[in-house]
N, C-alpha and C positions, 0 to 999 in steps of 0.2 A: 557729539557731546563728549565722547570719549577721547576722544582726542585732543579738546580744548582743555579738556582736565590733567589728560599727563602734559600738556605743553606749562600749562599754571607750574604743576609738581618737576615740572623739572629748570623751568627758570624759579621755582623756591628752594630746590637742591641747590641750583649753581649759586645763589646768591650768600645761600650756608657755607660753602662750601669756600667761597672767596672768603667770606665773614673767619670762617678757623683758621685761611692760610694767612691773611693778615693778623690775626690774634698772634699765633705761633710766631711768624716775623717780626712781631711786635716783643713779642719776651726775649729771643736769641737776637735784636739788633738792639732795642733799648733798655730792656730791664737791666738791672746790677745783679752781676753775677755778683758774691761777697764768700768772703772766707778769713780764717783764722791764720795768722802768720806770725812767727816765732822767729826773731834775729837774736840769736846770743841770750840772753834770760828776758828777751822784751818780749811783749805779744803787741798784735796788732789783728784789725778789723780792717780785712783791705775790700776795695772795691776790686774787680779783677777787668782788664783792659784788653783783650786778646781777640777783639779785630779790629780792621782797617779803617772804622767808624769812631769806635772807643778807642782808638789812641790819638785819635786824630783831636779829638775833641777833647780827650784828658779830664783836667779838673778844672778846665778853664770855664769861667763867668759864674763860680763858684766864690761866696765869699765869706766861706771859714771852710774849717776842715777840726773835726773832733779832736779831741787829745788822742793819740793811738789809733788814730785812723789811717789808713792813705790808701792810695792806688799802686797796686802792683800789673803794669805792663809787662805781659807774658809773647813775647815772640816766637815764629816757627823757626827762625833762623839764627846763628850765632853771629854778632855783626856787631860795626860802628854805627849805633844811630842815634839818629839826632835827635836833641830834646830842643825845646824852644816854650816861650814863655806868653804865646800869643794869648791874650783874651782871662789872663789869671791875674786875681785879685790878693791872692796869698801868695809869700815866700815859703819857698819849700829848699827839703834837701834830699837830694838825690844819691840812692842808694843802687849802685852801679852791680851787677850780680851775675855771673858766671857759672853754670854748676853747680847751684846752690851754694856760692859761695860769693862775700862781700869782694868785689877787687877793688874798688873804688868809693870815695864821697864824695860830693860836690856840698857843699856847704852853703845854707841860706842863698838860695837864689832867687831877685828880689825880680817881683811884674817889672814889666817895660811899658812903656807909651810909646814907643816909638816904632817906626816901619822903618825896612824890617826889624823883626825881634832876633836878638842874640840867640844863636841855636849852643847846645850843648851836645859834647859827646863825649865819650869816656876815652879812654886810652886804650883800648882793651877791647876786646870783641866780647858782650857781653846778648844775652840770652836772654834777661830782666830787667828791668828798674823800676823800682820801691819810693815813689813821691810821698815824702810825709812832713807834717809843721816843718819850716825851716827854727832850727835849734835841736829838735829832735837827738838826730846824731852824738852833737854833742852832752846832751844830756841826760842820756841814756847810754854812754860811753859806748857808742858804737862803734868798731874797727872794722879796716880791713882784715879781712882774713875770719870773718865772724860767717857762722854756716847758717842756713837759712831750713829753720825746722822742718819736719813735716807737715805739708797744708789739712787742713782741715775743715774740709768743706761743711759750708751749715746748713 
């Protein structure tokens, strides 16, 4: 009888025990990491993008994006990479970032319907990029060479 009881108690441990490592996997692959982000005297509510899941998927099949919102893609490496427009229902403008620092915009870049999607890439080997409303930029006179604040995690 003893035995039939720790065999119950430890197939109801394992099954606990899957149940938290899927929880856990569940928060660090799909929840929204979010933070506070400061370009030049703007703030923004980013979404944070920094694995190989969330960048892939972006903000695409998404269709709005708040005022002062966006996604900031955080990379391990400094690189040309590519942006692309697969599966987005909003125009955005891409804020190209080095060092905490603006090197590049791309301006209003509008969804595609077509295969493949136009990819983008900066000029520049860049470490970030800042997807926010395409106009943004301009409306908020954003420049290159504008430093990107302290985060602030919430």
């Amino acid at each position: 009888m003893r035995n039939k009881n720790f065999k119950i108690f430890l197939f109801i441990a394992f099954i606990l025990a899957i149940g938290i490592v899927g929880i856990i996997a569940n928060k660090l692959i799909f929840e929204p990491k979010m933070r506070i982000l400061k370009v030049d005297n703007a703030i923004f509510t980013v979404e944070i993008a920094d694995t190989p899941y969330k960048q892939v998927r972006g903000l695409s099949g998404r269709k709005k994006l708040s005022e002062n919102h966006g996604m900031l893609f955080i990379f391990a490496d400094k690189n040309y990479h590519n942006f692309w427009m697969k599966g987005m229902m909003i125009p955005l403008d891409f804020l190209w970032i080095n060092g905490g620092k603006v090197v590049e915009i791309t301006e209003n870049v509008k969804p595609e319907d077509y295969q493949p999607p136009k990819s983008f890439t900066s000029k520049f080997p860049v470490d970030e990029v800042l997807e926010v409303n395409a106009g943004t930029a301009r409306k908020l006179n954003l420049k290159v060479g504008n430093i990107i604040g302290s985060n602030i995690d919430d």
